[in-house]
BAVOTI-88410 format. One record per atom (N, C-alpha, C, O): z negated, x, y negated; chain; residue number from 1; atom name. Coordinates in pm, 1 decimal. Layout:
BEGIN
<atom <Z X Y> "A" NUM "CA">
...
# end
This chain:
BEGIN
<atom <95.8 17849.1 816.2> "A" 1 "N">
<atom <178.2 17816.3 929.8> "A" 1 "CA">
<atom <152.0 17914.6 1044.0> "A" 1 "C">
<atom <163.8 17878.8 1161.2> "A" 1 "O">
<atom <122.0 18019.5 1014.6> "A" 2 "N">
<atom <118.4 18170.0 1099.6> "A" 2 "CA">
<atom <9.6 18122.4 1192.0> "A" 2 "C">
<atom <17.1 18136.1 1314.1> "A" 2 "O">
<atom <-125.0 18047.4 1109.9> "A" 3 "N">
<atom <-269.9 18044.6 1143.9> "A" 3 "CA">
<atom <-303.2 17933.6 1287.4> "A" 3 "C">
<atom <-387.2 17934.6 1377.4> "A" 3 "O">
<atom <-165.2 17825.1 1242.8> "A" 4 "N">
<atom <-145.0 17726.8 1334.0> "A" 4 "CA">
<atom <-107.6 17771.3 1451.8> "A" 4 "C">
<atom <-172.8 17760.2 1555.6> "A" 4 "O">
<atom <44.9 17845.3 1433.5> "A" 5 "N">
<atom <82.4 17944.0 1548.8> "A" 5 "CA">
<atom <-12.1 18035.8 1638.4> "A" 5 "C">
<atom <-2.6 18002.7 1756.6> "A" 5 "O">
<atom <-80.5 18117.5 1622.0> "A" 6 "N">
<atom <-231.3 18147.5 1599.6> "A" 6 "CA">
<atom <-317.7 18069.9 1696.3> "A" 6 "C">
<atom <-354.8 18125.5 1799.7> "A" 6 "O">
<atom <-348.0 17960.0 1673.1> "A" 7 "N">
<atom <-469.8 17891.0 1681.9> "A" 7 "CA">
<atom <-369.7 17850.8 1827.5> "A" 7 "C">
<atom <-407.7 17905.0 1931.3> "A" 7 "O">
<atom <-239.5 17754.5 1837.5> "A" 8 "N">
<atom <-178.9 17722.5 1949.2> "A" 8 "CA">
<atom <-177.7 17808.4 2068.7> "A" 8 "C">
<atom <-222.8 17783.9 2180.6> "A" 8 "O">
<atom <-108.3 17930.5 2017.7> "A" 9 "N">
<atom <-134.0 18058.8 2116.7> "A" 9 "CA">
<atom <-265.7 18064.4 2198.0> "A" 9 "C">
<atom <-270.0 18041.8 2319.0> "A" 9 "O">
<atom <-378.3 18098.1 2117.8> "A" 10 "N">
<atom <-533.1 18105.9 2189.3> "A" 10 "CA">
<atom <-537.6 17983.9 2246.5> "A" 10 "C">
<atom <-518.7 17986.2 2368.2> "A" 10 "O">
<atom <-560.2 17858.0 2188.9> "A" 11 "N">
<atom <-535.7 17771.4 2293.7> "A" 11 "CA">
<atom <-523.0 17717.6 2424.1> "A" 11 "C">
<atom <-590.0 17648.5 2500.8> "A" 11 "O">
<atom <-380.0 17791.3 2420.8> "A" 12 "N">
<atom <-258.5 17778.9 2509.7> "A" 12 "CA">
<atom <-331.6 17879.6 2667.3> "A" 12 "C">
<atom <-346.2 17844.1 2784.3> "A" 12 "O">
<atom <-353.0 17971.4 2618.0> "A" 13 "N">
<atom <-436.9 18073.8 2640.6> "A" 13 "CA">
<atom <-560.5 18039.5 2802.3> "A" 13 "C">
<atom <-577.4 18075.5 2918.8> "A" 13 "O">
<atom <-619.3 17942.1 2691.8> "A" 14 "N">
<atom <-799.7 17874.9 2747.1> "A" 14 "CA">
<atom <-746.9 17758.4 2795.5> "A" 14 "C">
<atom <-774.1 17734.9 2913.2> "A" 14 "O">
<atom <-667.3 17665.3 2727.6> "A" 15 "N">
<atom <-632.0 17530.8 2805.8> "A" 15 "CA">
<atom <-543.9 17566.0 2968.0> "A" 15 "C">
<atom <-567.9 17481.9 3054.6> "A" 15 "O">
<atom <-490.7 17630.0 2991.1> "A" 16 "N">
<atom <-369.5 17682.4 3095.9> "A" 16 "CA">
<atom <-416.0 17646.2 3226.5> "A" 16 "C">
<atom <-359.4 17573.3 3307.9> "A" 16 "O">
<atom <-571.3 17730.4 3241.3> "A" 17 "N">
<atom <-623.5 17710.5 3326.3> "A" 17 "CA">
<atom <-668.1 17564.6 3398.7> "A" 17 "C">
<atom <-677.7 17539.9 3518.9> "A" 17 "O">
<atom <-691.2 17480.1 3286.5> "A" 18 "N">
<atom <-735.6 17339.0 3335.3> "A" 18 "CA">
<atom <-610.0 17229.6 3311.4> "A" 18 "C">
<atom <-616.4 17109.4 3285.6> "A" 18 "O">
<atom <-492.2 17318.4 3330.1> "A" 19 "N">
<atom <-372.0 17238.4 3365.1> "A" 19 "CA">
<atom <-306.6 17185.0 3180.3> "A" 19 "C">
<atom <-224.8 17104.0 3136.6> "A" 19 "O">
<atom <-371.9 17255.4 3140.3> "A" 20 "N">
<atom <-322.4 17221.8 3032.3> "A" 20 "CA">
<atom <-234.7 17250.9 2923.0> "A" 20 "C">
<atom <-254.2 17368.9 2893.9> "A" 20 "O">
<atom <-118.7 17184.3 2823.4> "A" 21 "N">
<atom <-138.5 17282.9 2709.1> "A" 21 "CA">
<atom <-93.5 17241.9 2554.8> "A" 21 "C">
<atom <-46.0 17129.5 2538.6> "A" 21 "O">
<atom <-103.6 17306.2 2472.8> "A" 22 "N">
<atom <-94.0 17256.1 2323.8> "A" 22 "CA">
<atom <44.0 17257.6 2293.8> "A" 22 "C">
<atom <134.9 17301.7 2364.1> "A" 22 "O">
<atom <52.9 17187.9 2146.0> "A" 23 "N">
<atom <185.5 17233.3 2083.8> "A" 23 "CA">
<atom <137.6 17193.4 1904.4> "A" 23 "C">
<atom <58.9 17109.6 1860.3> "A" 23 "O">
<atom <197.7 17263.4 1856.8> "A" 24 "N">
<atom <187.8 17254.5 1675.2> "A" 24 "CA">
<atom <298.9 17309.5 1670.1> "A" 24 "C">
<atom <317.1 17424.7 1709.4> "A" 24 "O">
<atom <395.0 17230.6 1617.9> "A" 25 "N">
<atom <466.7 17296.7 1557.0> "A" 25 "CA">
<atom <493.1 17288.1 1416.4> "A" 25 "C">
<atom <607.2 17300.2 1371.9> "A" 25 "O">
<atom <394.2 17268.2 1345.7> "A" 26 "N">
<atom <349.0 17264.4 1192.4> "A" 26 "CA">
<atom <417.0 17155.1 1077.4> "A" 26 "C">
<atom <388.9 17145.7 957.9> "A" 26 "O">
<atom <523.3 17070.9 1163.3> "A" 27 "N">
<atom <590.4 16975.9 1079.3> "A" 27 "CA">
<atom <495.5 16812.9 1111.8> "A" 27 "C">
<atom <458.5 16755.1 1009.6> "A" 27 "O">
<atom <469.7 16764.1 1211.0> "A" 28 "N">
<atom <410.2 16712.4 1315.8> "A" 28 "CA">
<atom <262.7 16685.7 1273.3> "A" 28 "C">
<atom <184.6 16769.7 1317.9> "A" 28 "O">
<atom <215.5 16602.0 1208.5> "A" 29 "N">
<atom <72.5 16616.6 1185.8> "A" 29 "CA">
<atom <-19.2 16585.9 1325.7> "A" 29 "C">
<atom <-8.8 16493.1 1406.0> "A" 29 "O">
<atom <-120.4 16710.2 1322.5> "A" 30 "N">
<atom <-229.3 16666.0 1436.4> "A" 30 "CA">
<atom <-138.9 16770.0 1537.1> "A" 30 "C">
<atom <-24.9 16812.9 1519.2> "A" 30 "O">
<atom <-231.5 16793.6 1647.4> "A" 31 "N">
<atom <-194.0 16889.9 1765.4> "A" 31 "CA">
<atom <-194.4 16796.1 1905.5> "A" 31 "C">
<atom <-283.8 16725.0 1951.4> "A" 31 "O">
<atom <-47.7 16827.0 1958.8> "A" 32 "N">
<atom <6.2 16773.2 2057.4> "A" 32 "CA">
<atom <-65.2 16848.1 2168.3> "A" 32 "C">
<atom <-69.1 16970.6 2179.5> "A" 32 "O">
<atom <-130.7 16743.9 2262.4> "A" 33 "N">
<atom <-208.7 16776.3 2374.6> "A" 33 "CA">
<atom <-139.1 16789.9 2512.6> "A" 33 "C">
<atom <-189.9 16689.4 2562.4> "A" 33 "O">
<atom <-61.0 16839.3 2610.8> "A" 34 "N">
<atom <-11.4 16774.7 2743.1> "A" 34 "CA">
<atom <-62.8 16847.3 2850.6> "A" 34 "C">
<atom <-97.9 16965.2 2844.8> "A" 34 "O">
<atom <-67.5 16759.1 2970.3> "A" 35 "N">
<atom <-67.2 16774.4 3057.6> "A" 35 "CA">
<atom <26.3 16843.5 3148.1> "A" 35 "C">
<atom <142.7 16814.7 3120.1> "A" 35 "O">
<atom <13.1 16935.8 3260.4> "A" 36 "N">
<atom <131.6 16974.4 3328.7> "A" 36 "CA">
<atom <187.4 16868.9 3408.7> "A" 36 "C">
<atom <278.7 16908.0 3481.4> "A" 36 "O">
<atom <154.0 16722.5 3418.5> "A" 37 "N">
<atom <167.4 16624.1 3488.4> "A" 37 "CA">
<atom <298.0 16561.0 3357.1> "A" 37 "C">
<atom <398.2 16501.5 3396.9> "A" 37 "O">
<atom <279.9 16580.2 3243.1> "A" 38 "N">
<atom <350.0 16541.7 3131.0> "A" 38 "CA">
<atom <296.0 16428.4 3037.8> "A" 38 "C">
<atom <360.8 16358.2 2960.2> "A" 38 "O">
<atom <201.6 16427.7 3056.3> "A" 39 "N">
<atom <123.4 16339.5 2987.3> "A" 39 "CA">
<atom <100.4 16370.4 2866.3> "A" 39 "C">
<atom <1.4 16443.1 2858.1> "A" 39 "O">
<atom <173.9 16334.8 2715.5> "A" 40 "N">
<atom <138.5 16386.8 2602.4> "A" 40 "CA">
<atom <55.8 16288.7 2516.8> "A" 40 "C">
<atom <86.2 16169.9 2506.0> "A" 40 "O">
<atom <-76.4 16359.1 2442.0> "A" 41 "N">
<atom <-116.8 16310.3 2325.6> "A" 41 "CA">
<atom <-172.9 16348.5 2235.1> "A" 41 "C">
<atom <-261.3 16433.6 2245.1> "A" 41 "O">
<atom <-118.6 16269.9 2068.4> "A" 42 "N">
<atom <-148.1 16379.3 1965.8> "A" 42 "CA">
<atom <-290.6 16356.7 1887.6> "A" 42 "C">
<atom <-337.1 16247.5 1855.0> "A" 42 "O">
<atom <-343.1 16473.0 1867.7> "A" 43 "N">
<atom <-508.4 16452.4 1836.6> "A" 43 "CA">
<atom <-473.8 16560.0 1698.7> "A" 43 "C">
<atom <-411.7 16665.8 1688.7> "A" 43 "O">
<atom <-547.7 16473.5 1602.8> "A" 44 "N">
<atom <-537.9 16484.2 1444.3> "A" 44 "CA">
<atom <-658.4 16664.3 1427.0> "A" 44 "C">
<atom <-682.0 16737.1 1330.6> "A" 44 "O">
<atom <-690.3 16667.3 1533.9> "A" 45 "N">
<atom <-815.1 16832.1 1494.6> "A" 45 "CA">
<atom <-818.2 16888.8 1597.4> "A" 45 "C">
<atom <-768.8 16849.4 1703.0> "A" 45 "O">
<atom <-908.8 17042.2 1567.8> "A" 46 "N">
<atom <-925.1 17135.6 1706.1> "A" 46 "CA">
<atom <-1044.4 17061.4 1780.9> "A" 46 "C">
<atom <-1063.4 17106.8 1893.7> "A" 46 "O">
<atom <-1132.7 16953.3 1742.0> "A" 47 "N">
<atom <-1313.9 16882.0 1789.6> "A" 47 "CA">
<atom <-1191.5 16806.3 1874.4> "A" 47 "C">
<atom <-1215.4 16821.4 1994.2> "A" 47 "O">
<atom <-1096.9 16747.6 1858.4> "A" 48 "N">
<atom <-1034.2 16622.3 1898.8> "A" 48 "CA">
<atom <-968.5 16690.3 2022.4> "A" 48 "C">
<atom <-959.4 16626.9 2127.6> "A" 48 "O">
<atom <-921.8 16819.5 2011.9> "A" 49 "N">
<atom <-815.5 16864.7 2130.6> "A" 49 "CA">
<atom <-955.2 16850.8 2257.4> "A" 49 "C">
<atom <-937.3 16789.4 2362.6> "A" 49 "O">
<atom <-1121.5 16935.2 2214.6> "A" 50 "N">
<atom <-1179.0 16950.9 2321.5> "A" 50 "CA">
<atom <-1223.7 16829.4 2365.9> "A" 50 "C">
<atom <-1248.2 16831.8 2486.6> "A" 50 "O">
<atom <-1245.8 16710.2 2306.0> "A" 51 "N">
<atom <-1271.1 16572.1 2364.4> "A" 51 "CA">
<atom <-1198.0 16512.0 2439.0> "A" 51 "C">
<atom <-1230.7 16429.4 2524.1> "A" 51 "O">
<atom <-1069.2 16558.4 2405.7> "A" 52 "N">
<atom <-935.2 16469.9 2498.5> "A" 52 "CA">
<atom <-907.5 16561.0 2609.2> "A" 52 "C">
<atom <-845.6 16518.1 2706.6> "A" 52 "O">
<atom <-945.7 16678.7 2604.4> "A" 53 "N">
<atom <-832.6 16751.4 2732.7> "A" 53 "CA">
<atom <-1050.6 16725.5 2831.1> "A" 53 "C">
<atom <-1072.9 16728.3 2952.1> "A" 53 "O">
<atom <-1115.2 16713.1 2761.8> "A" 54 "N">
<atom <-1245.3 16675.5 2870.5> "A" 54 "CA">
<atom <-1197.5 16536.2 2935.9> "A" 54 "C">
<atom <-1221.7 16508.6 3053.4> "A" 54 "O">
<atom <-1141.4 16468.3 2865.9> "A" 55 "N">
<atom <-1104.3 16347.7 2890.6> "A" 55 "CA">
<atom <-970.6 16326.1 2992.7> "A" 55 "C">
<atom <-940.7 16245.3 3080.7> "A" 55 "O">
<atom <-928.4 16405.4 2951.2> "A" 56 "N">
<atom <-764.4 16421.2 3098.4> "A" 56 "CA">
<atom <-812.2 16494.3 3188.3> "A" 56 "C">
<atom <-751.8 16445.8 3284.0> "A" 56 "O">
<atom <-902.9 16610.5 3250.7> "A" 57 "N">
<atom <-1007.4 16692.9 3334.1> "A" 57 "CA">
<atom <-1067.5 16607.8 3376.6> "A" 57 "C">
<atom <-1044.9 16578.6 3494.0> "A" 57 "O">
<atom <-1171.2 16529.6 3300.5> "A" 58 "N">
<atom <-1283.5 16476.0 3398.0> "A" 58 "CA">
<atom <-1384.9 16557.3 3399.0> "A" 58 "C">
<atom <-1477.5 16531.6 3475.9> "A" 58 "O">
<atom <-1391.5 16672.8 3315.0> "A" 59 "N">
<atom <-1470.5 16782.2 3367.0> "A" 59 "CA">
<atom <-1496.4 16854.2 3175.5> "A" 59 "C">
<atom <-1422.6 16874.5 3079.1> "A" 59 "O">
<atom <-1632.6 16869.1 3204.4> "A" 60 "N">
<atom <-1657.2 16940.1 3047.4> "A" 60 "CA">
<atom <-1591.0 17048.9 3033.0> "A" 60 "C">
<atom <-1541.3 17091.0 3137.5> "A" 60 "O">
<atom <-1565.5 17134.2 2901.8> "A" 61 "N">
<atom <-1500.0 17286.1 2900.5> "A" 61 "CA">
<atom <-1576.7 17350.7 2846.1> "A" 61 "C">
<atom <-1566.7 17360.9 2723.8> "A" 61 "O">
<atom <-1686.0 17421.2 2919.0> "A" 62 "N">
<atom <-1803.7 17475.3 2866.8> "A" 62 "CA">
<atom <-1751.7 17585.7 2850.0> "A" 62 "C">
<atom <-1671.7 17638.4 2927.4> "A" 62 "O">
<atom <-1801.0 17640.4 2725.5> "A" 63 "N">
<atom <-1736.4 17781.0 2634.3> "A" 63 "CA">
<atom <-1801.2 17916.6 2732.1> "A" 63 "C">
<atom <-1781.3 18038.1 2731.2> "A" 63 "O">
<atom <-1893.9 17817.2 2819.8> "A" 64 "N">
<atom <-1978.7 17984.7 2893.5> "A" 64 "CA">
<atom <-1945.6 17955.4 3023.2> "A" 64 "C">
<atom <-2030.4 18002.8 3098.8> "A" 64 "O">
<atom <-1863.7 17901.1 3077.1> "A" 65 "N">
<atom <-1782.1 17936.7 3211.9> "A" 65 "CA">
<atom <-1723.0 18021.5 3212.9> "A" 65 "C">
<atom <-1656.2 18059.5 3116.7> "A" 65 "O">
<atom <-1731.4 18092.2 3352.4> "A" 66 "N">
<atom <-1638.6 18222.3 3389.4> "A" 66 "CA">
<atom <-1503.5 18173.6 3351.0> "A" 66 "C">
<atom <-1448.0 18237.2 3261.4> "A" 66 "O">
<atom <-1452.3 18091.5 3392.7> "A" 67 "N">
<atom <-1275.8 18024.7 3376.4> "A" 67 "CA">
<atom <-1241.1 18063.3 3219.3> "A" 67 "C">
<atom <-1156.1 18145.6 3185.1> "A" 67 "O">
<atom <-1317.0 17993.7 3140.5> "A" 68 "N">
<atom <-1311.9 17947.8 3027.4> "A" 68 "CA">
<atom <-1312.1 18103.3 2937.2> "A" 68 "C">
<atom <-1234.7 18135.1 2847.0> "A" 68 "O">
<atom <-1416.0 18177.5 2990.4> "A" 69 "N">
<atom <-1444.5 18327.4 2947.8> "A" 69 "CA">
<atom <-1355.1 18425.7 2961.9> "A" 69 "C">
<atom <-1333.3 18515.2 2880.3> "A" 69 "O">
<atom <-1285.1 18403.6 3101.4> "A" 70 "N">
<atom <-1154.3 18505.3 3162.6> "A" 70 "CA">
<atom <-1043.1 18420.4 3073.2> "A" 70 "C">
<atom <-954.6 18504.5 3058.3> "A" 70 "O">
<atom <-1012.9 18337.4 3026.7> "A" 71 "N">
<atom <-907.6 18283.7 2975.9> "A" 71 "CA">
<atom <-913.3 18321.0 2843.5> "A" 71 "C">
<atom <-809.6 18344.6 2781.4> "A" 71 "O">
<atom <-1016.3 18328.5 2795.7> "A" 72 "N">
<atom <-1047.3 18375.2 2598.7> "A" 72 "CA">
<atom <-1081.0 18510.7 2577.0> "A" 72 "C">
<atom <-1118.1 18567.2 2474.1> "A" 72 "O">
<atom <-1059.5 18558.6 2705.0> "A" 73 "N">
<atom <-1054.9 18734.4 2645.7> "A" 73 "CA">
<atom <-899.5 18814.4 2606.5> "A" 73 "C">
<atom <-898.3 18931.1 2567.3> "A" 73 "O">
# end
């Protein structure tokens, strides 16, 4: 449960920047995706969160962008 908490946090973290953000709250199967617009949807894996929030962006989330880099340190 800790690992989930964990994993949401970092997340929360890297998604922020592209308007985004997670939720697990470990009862809930799959990780809740939203938008700051409020747009929620739940994606069953961590492969699934980066396909869908590319998919609400419009825009890839390349792991070697400055954004992406300043957000995961």
């Amino acid at each position: 449960m800790q690992l989930k908490f964990r994993r949401a946090r970092i997340l929360n973290k890297i998604l922020n920047s592209y308007g985004l953000a997670v939720h697990d709250d470990g009862r809930t199967p799959g990780i809740q995706l939203r938008s700051f617009t409020g747009r929620t949807v739940i994606v069953p894996d961590l492969e699934a969160v980066w396909s869908e929030a590319e998919a609400q962006t419009g825009t890839a989330l390349d792991p070697l962008d400055a954004r992406f880099l300043r957000a995961a340190a």
